[in-house]
N, CA and C atoms as a LAMMPS dump frame, in Angstrom:
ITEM: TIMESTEP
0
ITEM: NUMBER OF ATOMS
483
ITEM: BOX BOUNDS ff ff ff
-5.0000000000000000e+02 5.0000000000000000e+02
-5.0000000000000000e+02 5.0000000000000000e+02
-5.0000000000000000e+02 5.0000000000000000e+02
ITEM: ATOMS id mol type element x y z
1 1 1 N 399.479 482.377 -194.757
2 1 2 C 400.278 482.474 -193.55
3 1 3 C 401.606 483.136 -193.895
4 2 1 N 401.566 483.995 -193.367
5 2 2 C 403.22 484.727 -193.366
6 2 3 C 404.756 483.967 -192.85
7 3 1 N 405.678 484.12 -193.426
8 3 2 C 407.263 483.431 -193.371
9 3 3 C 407.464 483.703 -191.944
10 4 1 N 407.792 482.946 -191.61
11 4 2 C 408.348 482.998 -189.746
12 4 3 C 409.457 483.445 -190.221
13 5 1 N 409.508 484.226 -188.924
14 5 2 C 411.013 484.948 -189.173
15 5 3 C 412.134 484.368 -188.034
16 6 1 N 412.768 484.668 -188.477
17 6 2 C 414.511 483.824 -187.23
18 6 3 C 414.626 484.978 -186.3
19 7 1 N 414.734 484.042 -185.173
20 7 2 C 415.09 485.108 -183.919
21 7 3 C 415.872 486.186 -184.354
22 8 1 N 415.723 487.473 -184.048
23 8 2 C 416.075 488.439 -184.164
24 8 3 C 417.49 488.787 -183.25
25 9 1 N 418.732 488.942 -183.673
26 9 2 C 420.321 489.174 -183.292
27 9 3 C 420.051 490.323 -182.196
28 10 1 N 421.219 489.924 -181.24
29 10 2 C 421.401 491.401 -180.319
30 10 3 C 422.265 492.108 -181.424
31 11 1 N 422.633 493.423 -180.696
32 11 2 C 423.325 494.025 -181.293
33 11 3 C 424.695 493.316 -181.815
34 12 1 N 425.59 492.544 -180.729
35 12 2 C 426.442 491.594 -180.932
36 12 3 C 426.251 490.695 -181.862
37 13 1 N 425.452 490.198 -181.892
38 13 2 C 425.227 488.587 -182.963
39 13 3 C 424.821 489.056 -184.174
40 14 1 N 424.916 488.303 -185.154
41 14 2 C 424.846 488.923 -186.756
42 14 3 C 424.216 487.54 -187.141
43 15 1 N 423.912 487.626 -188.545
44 15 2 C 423.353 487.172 -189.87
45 15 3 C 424.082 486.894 -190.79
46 16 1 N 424.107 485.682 -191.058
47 16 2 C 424.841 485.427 -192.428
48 16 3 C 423.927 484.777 -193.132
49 17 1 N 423.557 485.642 -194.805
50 17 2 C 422.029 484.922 -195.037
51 17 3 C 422.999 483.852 -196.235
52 18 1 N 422.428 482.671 -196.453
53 18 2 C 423.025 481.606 -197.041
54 18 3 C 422.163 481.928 -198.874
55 19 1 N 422.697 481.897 -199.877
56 19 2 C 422.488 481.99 -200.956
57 19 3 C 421.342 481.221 -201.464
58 20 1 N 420.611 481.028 -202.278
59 20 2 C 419.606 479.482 -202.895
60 20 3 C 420.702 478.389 -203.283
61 21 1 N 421.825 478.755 -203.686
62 21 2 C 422.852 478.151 -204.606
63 21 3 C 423.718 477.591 -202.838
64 22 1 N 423.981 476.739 -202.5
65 22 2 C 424.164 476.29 -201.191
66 22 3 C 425.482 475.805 -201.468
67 23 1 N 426.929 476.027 -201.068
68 23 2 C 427.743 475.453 -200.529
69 23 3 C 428.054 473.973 -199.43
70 24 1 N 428.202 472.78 -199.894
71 24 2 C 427.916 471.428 -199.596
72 24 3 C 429.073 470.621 -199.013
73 25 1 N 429.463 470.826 -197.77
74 25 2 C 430.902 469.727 -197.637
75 25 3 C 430.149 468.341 -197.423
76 26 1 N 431.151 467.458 -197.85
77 26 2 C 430.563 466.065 -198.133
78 26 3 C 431.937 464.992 -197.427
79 27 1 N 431.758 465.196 -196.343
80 27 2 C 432.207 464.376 -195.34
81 27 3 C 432.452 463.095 -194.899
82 28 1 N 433.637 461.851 -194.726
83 28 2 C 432.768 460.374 -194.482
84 28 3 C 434.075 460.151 -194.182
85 29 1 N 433.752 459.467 -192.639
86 29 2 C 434.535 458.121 -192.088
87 29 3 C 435.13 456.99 -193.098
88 30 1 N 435.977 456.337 -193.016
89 30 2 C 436.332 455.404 -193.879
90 30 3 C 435.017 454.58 -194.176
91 31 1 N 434.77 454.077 -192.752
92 31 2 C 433.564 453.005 -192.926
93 31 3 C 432.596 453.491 -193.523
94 32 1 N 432.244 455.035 -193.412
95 32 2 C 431.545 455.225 -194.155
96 32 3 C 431.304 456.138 -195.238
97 33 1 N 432.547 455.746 -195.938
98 33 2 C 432.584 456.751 -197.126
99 33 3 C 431.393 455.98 -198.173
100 34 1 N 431.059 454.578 -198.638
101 34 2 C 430.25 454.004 -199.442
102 34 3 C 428.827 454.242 -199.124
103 35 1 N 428.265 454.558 -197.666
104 35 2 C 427.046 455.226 -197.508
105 35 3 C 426.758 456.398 -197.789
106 36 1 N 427.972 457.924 -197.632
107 36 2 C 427.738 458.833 -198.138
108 36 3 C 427.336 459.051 -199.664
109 37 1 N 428.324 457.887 -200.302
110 37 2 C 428.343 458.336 -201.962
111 37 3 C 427.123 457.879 -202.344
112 38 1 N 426.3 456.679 -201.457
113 38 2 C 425.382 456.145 -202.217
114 38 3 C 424.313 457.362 -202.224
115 39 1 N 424.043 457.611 -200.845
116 39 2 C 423.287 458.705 -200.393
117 39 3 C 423.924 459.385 -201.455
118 40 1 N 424.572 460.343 -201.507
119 40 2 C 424.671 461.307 -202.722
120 40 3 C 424.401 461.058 -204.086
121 41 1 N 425.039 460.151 -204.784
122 41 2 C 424.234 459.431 -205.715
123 41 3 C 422.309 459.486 -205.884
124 42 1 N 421.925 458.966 -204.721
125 42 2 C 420.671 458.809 -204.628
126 42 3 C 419.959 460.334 -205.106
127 43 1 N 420.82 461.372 -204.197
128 43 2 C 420.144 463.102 -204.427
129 43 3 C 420.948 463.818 -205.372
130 44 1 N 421.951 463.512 -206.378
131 44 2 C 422.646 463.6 -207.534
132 44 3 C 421.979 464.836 -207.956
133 45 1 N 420.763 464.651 -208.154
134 45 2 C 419.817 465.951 -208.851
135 45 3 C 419.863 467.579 -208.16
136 46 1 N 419.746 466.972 -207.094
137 46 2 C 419.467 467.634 -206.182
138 46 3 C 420.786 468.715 -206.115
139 47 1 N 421.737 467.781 -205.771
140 47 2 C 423.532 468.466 -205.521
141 47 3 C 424.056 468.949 -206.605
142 48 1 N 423.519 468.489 -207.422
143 48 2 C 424.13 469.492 -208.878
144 48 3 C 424.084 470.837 -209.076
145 49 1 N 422.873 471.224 -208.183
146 49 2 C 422.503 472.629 -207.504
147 49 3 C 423.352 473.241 -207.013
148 50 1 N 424.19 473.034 -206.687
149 50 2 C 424.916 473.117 -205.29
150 50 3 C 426.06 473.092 -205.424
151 51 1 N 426.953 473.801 -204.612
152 51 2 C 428.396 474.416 -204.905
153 51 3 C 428.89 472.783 -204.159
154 52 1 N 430.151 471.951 -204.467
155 52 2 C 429.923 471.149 -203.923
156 52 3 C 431.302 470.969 -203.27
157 53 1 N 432.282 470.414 -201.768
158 53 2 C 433.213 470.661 -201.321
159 53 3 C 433.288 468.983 -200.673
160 54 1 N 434.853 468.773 -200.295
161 54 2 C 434.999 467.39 -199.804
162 54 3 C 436.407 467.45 -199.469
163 55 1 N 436.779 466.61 -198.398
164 55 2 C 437.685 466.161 -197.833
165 55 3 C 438.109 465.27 -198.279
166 56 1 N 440.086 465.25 -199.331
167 56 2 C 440.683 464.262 -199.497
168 56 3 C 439.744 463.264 -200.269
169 57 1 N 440.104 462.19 -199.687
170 57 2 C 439.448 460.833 -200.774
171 57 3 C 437.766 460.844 -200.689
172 58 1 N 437.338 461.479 -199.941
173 58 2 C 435.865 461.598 -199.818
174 58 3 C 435.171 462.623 -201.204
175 59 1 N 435.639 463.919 -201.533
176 59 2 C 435.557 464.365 -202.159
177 59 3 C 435.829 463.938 -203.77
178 60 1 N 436.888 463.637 -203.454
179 60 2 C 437.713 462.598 -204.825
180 60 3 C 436.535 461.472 -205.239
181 61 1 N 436.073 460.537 -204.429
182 61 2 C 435.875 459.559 -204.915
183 61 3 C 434.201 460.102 -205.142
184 62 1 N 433.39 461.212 -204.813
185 62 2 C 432.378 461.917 -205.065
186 62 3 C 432.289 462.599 -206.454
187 63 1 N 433.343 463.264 -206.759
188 63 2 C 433.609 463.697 -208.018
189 63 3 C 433.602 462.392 -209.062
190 64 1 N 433.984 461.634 -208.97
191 64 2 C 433.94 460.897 -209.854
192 64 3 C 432.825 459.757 -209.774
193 65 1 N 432.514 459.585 -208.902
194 65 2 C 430.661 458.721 -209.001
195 65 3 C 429.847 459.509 -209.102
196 66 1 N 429.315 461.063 -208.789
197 66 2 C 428.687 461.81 -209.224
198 66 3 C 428.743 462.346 -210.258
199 67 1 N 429.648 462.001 -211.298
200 67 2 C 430.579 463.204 -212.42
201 67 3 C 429.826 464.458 -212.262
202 68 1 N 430.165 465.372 -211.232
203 68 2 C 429.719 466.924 -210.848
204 68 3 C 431.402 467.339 -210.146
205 69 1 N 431.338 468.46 -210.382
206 69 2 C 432.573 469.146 -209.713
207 69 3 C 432.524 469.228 -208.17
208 70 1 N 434.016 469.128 -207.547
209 70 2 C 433.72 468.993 -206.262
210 70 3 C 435.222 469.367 -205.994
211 71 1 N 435.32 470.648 -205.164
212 71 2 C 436.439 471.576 -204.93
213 71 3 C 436.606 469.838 -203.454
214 72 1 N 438.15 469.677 -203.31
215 72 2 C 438.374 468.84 -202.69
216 72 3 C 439.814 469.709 -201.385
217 73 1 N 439.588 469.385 -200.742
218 73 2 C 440.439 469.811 -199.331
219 73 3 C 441.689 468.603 -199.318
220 74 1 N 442.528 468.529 -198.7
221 74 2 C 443.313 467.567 -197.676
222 74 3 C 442.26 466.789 -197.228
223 75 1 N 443.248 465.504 -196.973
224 75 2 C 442.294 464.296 -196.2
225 75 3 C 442.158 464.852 -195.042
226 76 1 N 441.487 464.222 -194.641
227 76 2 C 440.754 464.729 -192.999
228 76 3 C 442.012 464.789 -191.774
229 77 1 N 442.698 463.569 -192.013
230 77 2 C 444.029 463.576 -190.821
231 77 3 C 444.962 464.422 -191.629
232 78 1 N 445.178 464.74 -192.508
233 78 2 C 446.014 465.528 -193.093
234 78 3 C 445.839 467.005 -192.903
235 79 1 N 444.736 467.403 -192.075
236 79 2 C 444.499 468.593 -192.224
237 79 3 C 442.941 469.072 -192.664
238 80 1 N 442.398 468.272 -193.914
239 80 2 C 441.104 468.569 -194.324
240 80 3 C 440.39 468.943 -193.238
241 81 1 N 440.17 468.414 -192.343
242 81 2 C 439.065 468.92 -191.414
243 81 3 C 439.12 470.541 -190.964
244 82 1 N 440.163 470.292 -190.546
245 82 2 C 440.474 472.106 -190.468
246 82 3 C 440.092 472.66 -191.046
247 83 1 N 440.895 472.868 -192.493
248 83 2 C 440.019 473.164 -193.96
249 83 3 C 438.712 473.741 -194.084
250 84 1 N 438.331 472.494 -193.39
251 84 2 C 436.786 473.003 -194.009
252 84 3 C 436.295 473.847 -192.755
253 85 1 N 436.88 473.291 -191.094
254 85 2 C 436.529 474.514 -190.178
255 85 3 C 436.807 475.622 -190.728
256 86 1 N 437.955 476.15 -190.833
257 86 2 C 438.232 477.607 -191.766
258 86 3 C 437.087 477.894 -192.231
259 87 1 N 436.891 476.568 -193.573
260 87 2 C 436.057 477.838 -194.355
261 87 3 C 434.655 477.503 -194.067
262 88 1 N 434.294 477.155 -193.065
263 88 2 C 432.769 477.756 -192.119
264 88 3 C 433.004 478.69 -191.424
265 89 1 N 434.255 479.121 -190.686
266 89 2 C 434.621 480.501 -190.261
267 89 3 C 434.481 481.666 -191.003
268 90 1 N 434.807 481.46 -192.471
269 90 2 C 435.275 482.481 -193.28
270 90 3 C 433.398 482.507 -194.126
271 91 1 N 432.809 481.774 -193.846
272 91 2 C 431.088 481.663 -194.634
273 91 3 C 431.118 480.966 -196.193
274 92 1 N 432.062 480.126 -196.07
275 92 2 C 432.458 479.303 -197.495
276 92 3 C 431.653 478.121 -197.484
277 93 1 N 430.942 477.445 -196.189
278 93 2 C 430.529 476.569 -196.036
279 93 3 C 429.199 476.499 -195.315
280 94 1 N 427.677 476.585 -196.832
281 94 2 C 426.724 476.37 -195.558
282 94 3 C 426.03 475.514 -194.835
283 95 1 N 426.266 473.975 -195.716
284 95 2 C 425.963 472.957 -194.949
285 95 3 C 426.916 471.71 -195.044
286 96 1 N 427.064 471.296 -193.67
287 96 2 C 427.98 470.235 -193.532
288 96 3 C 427.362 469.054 -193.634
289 97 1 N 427.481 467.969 -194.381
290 97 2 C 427.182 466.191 -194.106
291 97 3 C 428.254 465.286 -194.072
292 98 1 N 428.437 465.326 -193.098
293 98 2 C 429.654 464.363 -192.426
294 98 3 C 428.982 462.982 -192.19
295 99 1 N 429.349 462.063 -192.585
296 99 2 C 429.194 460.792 -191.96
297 99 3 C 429.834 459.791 -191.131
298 100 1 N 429.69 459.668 -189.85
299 100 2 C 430.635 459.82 -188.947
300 100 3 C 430.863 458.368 -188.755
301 101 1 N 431.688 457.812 -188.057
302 101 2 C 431.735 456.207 -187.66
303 101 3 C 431.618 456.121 -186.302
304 102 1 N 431.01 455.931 -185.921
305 102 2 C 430.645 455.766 -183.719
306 102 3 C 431.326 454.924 -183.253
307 103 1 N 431.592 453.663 -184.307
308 103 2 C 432.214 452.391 -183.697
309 103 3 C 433.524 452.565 -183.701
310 104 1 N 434.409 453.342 -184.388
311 104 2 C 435.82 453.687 -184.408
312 104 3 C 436.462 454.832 -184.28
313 105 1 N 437.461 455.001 -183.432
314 105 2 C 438.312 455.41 -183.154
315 105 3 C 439.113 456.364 -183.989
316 106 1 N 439.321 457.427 -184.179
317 106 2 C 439.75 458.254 -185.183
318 106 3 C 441.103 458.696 -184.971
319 107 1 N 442.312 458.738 -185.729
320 107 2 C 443.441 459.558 -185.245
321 107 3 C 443.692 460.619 -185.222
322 108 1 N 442.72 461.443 -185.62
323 108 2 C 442.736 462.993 -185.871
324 108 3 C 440.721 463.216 -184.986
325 109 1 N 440.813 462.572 -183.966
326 109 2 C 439.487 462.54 -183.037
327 109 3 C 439.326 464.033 -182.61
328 110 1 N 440.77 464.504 -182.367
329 110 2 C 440.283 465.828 -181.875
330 110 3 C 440.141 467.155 -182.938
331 111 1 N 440.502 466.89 -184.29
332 111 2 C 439.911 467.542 -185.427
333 111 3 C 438.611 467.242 -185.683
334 112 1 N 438.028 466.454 -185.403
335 112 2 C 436.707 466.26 -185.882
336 112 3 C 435.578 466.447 -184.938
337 113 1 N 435.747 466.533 -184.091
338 113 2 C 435.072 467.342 -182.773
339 113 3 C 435.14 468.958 -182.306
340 114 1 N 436.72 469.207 -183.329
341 114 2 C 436.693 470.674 -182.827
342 114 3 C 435.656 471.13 -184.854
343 115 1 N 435.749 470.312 -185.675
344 115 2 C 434.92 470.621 -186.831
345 115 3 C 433.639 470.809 -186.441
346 116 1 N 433.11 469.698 -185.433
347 116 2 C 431.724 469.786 -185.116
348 116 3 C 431.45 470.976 -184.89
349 117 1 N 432.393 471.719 -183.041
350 117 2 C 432.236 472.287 -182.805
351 117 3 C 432.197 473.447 -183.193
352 118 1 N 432.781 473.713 -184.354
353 118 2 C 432.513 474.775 -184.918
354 118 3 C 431.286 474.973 -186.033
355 119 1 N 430.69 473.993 -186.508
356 119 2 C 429.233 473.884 -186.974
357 119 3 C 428.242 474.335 -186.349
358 120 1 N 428.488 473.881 -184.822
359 120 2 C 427.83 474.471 -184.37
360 120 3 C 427.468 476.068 -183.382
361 121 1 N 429.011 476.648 -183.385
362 121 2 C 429.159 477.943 -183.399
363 121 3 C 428.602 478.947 -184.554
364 122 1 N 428.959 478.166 -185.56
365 122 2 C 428.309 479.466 -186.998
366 122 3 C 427.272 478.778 -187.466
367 123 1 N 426.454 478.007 -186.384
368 123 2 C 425.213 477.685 -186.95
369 123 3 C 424.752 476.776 -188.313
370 124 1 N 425.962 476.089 -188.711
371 124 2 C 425.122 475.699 -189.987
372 124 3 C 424.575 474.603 -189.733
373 125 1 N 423.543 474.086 -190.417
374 125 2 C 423.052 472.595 -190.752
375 125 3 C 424.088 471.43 -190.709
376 126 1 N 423.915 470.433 -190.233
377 126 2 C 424.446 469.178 -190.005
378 126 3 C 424.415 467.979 -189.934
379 127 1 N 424.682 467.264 -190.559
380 127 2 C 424.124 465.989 -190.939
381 127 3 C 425.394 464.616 -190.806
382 128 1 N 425.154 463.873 -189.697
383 128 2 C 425.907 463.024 -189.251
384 128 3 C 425.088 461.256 -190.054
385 129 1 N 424.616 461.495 -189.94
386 129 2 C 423.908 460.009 -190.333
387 129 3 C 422.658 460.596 -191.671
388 130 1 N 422.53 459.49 -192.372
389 130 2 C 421.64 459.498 -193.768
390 130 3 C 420.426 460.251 -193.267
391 131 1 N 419.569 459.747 -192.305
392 131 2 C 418.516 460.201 -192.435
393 131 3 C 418.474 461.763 -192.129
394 132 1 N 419.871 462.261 -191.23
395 132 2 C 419.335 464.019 -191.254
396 132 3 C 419.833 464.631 -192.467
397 133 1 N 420.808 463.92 -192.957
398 133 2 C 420.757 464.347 -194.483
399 133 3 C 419.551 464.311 -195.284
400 134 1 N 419.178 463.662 -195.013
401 134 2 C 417.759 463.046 -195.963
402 134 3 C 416.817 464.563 -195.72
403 135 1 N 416.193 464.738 -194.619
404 135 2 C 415.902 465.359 -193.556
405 135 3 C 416.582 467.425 -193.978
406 136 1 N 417.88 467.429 -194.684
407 136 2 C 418.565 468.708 -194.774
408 136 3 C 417.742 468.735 -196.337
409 137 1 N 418.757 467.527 -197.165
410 137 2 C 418.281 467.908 -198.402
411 137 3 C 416.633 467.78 -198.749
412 138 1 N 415.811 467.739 -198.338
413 138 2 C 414.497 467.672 -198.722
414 138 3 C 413.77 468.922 -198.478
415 139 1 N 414.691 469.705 -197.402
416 139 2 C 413.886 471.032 -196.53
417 139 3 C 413.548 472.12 -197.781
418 140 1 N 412.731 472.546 -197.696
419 140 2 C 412.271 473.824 -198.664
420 140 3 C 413.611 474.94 -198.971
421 141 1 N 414.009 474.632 -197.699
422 141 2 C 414.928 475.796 -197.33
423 141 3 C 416.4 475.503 -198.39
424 142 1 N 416.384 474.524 -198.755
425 142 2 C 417.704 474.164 -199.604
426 142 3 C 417.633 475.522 -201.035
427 143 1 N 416.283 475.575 -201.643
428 143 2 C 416.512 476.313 -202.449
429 143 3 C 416.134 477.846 -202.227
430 144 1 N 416.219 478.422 -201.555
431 144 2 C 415.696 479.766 -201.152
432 144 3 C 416.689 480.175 -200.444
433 145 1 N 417.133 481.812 -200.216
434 145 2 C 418.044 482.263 -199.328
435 145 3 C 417.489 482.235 -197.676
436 146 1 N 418.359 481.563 -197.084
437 146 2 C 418.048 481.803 -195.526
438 146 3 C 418.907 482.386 -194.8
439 147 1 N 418.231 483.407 -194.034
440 147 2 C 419.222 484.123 -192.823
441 147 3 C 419.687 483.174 -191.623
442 148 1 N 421.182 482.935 -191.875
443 148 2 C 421.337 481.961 -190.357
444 148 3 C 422.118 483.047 -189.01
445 149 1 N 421.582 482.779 -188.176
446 149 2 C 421.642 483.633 -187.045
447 149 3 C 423.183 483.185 -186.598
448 150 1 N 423.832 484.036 -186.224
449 150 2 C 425.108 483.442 -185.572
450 150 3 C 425.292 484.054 -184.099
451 151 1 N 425.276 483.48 -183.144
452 151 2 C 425.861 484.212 -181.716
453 151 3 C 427.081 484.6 -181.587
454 152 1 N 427.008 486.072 -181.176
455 152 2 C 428.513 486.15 -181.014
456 152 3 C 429.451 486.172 -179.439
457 153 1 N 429.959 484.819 -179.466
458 153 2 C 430.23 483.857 -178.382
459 153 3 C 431.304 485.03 -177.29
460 154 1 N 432.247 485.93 -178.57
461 154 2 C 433.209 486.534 -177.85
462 154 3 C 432.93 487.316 -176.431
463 155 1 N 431.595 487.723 -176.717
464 155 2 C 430.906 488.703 -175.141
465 155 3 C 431.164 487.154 -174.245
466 156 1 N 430.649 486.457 -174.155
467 156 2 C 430.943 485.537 -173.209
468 156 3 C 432.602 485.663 -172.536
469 157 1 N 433.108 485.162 -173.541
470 157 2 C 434.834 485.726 -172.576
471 157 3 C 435.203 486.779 -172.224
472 158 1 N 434.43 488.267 -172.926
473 158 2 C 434.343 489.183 -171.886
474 158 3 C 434.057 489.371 -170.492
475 159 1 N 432.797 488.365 -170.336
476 159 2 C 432.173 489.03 -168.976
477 159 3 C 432.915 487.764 -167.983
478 160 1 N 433.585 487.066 -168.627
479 160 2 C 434.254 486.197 -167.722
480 160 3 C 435.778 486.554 -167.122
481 161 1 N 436.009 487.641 -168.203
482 161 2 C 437.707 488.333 -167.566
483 161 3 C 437.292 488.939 -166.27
């Protein structure tokens, strides 16, 4: 059986094909910074592969229970979140695993919604809870280059002037 191929871009929308070697932000709510690490811990093997990125104490405290390198941002209210929006803007970042807290209240709520939202503008993979992590890191696709399709949103505010 032949490779399915990804919807094909208008002229507007482009391709950004993601490396085998994968760029990894590693994301977590207070509450749940001890589920991310375990989860990471658990795929240790796996992420060693892998270019690896983190927000503030999330990153920090990853680097050192994983002993693997882990380029670290600003804490998340400090700015990190941004951070890492940037660098999914800029193609520094191809998959996000954030672990989010539902039950609480965030002080930087509207950084972390405009982070989402931009995950899901440049298309990358996303992982809010263990199991779609589970679910990202297991995919074939982790080690092989993939073309991720990006829409390019700007025609939209054109045809709306």
């Amino acid at each position: 059986m032949g490779k399915k191929k990804n919807h094909h871009p208008s002229i507007m929308d482009s391709i950004s094909t993601m490396k085998p070697k994968k760029n990894i932000a590693l994301i977590a709510h207070d509450h749940r910074k001890l589920d991310l690490l375990d989860w990471a811990e658990f795929n240790r093997e796996i992420l060693s592969e892998h270019n690896l990125f983190g927000t503030g104490t999330t990153g920090s405290m990853a680097a050192e229970r994983l002993d693997l390198p882990v380029y670290t941002f600003k804490s998340g209210p400090l700015g990190g979140d941004l951070q890492i929006g940037s660098a999914i803007i800029d193609n520094e970042i191809d998959i996000m695993i954030f672990f989010t807290d539902p039950l609480m209240a965030q002080p930087h709520d509207v950084d972390v919604k405009a982070l989402m939202r931009i995950s899901v503008v440049y298309n990358i993979p996303l992982a809010c809870n263990r199991s779609s992590a589970d679910f990202i890191i297991s995919s074939p696709l982790m080690e092989k280059s993939y073309d991720r399709f990006i829409v390019d949103y700007s025609q939209r505010f054109k045809k709306e002037l």
